[in-house]
C-alpha positions as CSV (number, residue, x, y, z in Angstrom):
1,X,-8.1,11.0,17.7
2,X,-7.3,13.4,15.0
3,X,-6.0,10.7,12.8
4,X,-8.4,8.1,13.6
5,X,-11.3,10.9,12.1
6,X,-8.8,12.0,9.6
7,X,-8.1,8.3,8.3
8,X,-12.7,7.7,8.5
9,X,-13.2,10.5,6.2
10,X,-10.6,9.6,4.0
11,X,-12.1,5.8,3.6
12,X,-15.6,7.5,3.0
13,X,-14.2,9.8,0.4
14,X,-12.8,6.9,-1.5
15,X,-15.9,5.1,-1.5
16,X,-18.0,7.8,-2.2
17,X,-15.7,8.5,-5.5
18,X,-16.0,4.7,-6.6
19,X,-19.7,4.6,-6.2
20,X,-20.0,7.6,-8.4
21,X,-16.9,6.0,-11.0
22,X,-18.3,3.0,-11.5
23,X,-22.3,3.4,-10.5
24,X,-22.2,0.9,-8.0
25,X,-23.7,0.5,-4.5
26,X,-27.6,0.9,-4.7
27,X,-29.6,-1.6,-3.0
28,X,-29.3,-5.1,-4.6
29,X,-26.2,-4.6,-6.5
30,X,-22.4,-4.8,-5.8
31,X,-21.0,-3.2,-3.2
32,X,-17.3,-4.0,-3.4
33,X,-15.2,-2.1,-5.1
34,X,-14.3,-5.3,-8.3
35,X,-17.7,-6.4,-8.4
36,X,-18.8,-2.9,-8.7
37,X,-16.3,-2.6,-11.8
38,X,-17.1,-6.2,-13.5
39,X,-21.1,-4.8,-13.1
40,X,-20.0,-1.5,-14.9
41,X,-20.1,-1.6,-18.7
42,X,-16.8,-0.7,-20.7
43,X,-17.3,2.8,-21.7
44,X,-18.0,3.9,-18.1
45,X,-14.6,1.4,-16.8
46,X,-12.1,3.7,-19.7
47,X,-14.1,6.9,-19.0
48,X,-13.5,6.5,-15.2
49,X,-10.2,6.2,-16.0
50,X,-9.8,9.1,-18.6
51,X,-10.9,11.3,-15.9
52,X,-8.0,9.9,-13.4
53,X,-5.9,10.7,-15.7
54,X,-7.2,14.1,-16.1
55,X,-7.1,14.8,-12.4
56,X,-3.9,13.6,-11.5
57,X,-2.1,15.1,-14.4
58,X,-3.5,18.5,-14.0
59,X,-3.8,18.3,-10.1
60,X,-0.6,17.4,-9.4
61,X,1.1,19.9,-12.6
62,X,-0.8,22.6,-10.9
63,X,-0.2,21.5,-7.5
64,X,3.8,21.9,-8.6
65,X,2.9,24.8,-9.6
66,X,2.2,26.9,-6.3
67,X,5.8,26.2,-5.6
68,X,5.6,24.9,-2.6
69,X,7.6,22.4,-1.6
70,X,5.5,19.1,-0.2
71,X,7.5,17.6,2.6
72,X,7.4,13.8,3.6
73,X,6.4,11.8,6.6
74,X,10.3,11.3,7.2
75,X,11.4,14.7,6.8
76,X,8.3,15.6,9.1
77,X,9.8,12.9,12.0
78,X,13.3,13.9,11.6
79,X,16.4,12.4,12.7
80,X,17.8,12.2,16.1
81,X,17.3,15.3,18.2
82,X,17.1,17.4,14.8
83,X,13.7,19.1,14.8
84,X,11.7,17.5,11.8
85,X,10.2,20.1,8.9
86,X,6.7,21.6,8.8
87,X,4.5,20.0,6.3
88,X,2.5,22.9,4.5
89,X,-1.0,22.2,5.6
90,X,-2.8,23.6,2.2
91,X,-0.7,21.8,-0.2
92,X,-0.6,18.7,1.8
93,X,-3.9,18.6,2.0
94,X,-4.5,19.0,-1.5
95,X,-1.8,16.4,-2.4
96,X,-3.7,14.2,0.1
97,X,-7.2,14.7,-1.5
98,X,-5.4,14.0,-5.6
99,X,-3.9,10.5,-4.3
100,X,-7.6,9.8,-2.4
101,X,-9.7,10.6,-5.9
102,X,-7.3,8.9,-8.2
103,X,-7.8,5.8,-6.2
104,X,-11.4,5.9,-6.1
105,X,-11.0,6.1,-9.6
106,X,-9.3,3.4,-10.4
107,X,-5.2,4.3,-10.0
108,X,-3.2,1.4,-9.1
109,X,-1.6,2.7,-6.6
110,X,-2.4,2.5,-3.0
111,X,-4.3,5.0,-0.6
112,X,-2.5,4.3,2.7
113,X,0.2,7.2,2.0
114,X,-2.4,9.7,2.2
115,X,-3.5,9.2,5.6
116,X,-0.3,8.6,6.8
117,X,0.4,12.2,5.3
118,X,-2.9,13.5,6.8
119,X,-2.1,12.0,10.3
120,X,1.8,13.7,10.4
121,X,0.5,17.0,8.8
122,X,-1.8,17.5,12.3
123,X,1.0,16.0,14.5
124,X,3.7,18.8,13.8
125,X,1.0,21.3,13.8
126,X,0.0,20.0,17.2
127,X,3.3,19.7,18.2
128,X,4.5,23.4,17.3
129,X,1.0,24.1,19.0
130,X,2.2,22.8,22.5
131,X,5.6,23.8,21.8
132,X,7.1,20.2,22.6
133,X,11.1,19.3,22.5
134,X,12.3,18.2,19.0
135,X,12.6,14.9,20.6
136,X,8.9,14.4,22.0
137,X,7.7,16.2,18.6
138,X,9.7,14.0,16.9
139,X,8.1,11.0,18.7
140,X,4.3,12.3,18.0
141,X,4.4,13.5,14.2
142,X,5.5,9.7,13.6
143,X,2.9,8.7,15.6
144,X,0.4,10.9,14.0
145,X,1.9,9.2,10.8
146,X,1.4,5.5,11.9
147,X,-2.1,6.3,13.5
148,X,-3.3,6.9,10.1
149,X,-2.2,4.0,9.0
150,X,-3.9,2.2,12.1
151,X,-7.3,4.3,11.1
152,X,-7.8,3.6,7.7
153,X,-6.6,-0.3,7.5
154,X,-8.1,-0.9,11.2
155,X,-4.4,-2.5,12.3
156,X,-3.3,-1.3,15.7
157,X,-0.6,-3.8,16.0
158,X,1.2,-2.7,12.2
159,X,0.6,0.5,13.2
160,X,2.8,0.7,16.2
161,X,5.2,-1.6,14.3
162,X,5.3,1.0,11.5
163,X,6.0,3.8,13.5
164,X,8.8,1.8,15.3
165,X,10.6,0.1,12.4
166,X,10.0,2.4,9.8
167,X,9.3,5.9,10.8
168,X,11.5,5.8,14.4
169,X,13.7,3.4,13.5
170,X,14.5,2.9,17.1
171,X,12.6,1.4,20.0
172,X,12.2,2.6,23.5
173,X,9.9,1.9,26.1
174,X,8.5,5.8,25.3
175,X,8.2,5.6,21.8
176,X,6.8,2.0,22.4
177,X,4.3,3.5,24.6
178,X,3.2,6.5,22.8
179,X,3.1,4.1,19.2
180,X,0.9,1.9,20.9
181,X,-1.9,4.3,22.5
182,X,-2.0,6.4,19.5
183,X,-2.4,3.8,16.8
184,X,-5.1,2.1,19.3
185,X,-7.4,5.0,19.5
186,X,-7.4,6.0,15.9
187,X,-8.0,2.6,15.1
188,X,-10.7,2.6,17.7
189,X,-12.5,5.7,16.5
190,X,-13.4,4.9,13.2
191,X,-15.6,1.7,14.2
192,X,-18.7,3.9,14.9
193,X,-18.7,4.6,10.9
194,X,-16.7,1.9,9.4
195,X,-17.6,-1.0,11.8
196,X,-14.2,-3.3,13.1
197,X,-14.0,-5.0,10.0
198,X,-10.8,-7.3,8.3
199,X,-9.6,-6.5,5.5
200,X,-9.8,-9.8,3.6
201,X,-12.2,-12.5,4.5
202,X,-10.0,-15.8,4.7
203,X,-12.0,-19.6,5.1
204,X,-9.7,-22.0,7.7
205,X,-6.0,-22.7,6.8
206,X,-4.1,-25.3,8.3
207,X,-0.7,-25.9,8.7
208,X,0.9,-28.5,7.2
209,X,4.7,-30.1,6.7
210,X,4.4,-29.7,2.5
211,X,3.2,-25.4,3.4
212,X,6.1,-25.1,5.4
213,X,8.6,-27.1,3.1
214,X,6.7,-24.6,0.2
215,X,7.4,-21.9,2.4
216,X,11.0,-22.5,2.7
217,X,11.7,-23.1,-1.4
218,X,9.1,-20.6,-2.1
219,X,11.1,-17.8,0.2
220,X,14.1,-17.1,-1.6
221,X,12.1,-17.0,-4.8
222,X,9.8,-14.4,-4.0
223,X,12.8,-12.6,-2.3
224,X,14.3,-12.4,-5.7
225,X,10.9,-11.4,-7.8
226,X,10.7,-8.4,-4.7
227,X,14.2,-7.0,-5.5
228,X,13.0,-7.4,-9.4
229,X,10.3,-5.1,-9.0
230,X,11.7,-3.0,-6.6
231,X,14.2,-1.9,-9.2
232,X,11.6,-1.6,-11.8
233,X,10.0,0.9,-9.5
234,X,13.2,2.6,-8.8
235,X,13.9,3.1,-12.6
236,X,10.4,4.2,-13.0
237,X,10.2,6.9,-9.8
238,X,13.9,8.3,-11.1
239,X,12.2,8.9,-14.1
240,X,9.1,10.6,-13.2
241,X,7.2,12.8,-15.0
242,X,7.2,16.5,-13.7
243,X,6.1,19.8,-14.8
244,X,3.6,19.8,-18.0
245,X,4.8,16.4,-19.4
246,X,2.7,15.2,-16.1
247,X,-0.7,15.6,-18.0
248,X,1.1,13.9,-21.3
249,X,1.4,10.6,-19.7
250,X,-1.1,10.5,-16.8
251,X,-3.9,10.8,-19.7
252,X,-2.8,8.1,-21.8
253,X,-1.1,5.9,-19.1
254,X,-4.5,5.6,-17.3
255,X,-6.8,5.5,-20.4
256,X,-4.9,2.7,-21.0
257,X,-5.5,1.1,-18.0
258,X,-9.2,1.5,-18.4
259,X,-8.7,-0.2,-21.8
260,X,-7.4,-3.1,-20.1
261,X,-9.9,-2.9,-17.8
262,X,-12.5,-4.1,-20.2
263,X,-10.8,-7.0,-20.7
264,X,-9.3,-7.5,-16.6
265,X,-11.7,-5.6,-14.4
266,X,-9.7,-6.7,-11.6
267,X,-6.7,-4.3,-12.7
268,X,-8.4,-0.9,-11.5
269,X,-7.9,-0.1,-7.8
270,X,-4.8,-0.8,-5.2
271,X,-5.1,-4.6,-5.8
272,X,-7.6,-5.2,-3.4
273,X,-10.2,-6.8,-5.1
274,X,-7.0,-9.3,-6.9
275,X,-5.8,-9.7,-2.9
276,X,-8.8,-10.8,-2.1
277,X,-9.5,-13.8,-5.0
278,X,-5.8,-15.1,-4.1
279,X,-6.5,-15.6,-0.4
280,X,-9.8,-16.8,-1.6
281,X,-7.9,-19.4,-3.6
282,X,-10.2,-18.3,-6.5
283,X,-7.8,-16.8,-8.9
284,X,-6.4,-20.0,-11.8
285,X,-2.3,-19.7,-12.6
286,X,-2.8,-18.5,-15.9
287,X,-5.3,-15.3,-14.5
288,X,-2.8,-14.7,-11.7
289,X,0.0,-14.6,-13.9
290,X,-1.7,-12.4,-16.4
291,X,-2.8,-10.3,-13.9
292,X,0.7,-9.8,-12.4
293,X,2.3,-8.8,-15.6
294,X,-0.1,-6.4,-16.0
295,X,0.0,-5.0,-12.7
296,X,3.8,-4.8,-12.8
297,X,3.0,-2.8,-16.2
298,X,0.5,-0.2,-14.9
299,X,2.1,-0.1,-11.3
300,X,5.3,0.8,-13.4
301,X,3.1,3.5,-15.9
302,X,2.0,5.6,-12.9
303,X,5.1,5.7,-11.7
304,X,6.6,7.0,-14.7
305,X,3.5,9.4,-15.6
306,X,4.4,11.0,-11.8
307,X,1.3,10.2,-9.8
308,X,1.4,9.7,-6.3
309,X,0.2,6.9,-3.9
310,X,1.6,3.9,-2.3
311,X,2.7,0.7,-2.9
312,X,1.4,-1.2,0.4
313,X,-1.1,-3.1,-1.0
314,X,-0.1,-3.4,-4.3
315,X,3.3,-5.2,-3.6
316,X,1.5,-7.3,-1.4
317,X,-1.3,-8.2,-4.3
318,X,1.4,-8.9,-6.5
319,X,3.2,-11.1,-3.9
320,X,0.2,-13.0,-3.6
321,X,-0.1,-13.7,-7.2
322,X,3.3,-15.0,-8.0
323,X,2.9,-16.9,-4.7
324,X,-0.3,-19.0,-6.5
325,X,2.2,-19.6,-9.3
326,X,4.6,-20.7,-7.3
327,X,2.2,-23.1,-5.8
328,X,0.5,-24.5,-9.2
329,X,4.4,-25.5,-9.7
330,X,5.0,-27.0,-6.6
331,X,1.5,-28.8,-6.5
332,X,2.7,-30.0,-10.1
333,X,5.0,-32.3,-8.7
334,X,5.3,-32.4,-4.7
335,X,2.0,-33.0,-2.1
336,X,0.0,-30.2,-2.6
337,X,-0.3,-27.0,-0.7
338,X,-3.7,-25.0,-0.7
339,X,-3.2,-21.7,-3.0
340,X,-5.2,-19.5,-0.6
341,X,-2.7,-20.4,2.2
342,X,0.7,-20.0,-0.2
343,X,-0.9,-16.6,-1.6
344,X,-1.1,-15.3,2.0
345,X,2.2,-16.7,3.2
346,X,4.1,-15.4,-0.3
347,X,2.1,-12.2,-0.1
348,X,3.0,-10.9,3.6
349,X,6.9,-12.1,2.7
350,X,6.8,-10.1,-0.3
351,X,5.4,-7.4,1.2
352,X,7.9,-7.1,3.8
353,X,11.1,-7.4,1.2
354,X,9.6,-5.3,-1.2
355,X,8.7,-2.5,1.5
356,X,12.0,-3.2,3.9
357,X,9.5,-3.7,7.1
358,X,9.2,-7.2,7.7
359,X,8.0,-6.9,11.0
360,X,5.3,-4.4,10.2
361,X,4.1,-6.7,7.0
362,X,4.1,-9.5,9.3
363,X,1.7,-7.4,11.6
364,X,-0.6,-6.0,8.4
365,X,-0.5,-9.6,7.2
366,X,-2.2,-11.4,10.4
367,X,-4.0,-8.1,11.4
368,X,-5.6,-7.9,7.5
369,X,-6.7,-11.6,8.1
370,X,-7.0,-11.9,11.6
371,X,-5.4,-15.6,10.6
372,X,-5.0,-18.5,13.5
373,X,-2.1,-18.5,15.1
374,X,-0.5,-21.9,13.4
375,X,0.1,-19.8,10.0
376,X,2.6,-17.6,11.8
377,X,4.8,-20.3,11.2
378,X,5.5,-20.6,7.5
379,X,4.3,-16.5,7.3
380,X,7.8,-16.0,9.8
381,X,9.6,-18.5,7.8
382,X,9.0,-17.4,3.9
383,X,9.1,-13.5,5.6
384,X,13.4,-14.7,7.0
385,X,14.6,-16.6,3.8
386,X,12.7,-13.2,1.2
387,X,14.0,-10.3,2.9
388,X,17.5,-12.2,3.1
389,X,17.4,-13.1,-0.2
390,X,16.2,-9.7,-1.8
391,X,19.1,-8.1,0.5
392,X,21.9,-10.4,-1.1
393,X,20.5,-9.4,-4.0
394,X,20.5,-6.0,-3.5
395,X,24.6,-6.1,-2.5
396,X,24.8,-8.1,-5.5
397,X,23.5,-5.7,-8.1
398,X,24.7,-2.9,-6.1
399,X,21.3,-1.5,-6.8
400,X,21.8,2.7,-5.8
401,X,19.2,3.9,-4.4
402,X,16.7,0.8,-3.4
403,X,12.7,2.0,-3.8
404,X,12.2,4.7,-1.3
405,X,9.1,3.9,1.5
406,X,6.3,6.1,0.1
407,X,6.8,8.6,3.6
408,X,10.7,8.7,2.8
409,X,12.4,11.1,1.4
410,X,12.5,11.0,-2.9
411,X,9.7,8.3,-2.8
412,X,6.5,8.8,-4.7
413,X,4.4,11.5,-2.6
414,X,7.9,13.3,-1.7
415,X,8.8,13.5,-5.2
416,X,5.3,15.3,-6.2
């Protein structure tokens, strides 16, 4: 329950701080989050994301400041029967409230890391509270974690899944249990405010034999583009900026974003709005392929400049975009595949490589949708031959330290 109203008033927040960014929402305009930017002239698009810069720079330098040390979902769950770490409450929440507003303001980044955060932060308080066993407090501070997840994205099913393959990393028929009833009441309890809505309204997809013959080529690919820009991202997060030199890039990196946004509206935000044109088969191969490239090069920018947020919906964006690439080739010279299908399929499989949980992506991806059942198919299929793929590849380059989940330990929220 506490995350479920924890994750609502986190979704309200955000929309609350796009309205007022972009002047969107009033009766008979826009009231979506990139058709509120396309309405919104230029100056108000760069000035929205001047002041992101502005607030995470000097949020998150002065939040480093206090000295205390944030702690991540994963140090919160814990390992084994090792008792997991308090998360501060104050600076939590105050690292909680920076990634919300930045996002409402246009970061590129995503916002499910901050409920997550939110959701774990109550769960060891509770847990220290009732005085629970490391192993039972264990068990509920990753629930707590994955029950914001579950609130805010409205996806009981990935939320179990996450707190089972990513936060546990074990199943039982107790952890199973406890996964399932928390992420379906905080799932549950924001409907009264934000309705049970999808996240991306999909028309009918069919399966055919050229999708799945797509699906199999197509898998390996976008396995390899996954492990490309999950080693960008590494580079980008070892190099963070930290201390002072925070405010030095955050200004410019995301005053440059709002420059591009004149020009791409659909940059600003997690990828949402860019999600939703792929799966829409609305978006041509030479916008998607513009549009990844730059979301690669902002995505890699906030990185670098230290903000925090995660990468759920971004990597699956930019999945989706390469996937409608991959598909104008194919459809070039092989029976034709819809894009809005191959964008979905590619998206969730990139997804899952890119954030090692393919059985939580494959969750989020039909959950998101609420896609028939026959798509399962080539979403299973492209989701095997990606993660296997970016794994060999991964041995291959011998890659160090691959990208850190944004609740693990060194990943983007840990490392602010």
């Amino acid at each position: 329950i506490m995350s479920g109203l924890g994750g609502m008033m986190l979704a309200c927040l955000l929309h609350d701080v796009q309205h007022m960014a972009y002047g969107y929402g009033q009766a008979g305009g826009p009231h979506d989050f990139l058709h509120g930017v396309m309405a919104a002239p230029p100056w108000r698009r760069v000035a929205a994301l001047f002041t992101c810069g502005l607030v995470a720079g000097f949020g998150w330098w002065r939040l480093q400041r206090t000295g205390v040390r944030l702690v991540s979902v994963n140090a919160a769950v814990g390992r084994g029967d090792a008792p997991g770490r308090v998360m501060p409450a104050r600076a939590t929440f105050i690292h909680v409230m920076l990634q919300i507003v930045t996002v409402g303001l246009g970061s590129p980044l995503g916002r499910e890391v901050a409920p997550r955060e939110l959701g774990a932060m109550l769960a060891t308080r509770g847990a220290r509270l009732l005085g629970l066993a490391a192993g039972d407090a264990r068990i509920i501070v990753a629930c707590g974690a994955g029950a914001g997840l579950a609130a805010v994205y409205n996806v009981p099913l990935g939320g179990t899944l996450f707190i089972l393959e990513v936060l546990l990393k074990a199943f039982s028929p107790r952890a199973a249990l406890s996964a399932l009833a928390a992420s379906g009441i905080a799932a549950l309890v924001p409907w009264w405010a934000l309705g049970n809505a999808r996240q991306y309204d999909i028309g009918p997809m069919a399966l055919t034999p050229a999708l799945m013959a797509w699906a199999v080529c197509a898998g390996p690919l976008i396995g390899v583009g996954a492990h490309l820009v999950r080693t960008l991202g590494t580079a980008a997060q070892n190099r963070a900026a930290s201390g002072v030199a925070r405010i030095w890039w955050c200004v410019p990196v995301f005053t440059g974003l709002g420059v591009l946004a004149c020009m791409f509206p659909q940059l600003p935000g997690n990828g949402r709005g860019p999600m939703q044109l792929a799966v829409a088969g609305s978006v041509g191969v030479a916008l998607a392929a513009e549009l990844l490239g730059l979301k690669i090069l902002v995505i890699m920018g906030a990185l670098r400049a230290g903000a925090a947020g995660g990468l759920l919906t971004p990597s699956l964006t930019m999945g989706a975009l390469l996937s409608t690439m991959l598909a104008a080739g194919w459809n070039a010279v092989l029976f034709p595949v819809h894009a809005d299908a191959a964008a979905l399929v590619g998206g969730v499989a990139f997804l899952g490589t890119f954030m090692s949980m393919p059985m939580t992506a494959l969750a989020l991806g039909i959950e998101f949708t609420r896609v028939g059942h026959d798509m399962w198919f080539p979403m299973c299929l492209a989701m095997a031959l990606a993660v296997a793929t970016g794994r060999t590849c991964a041995r291959l380059t011998r890659l160090p330290a691959p990208l850190a989940h944004p609740s693990a330990p060194g990943s983007v929220s840990a490392r602010s």
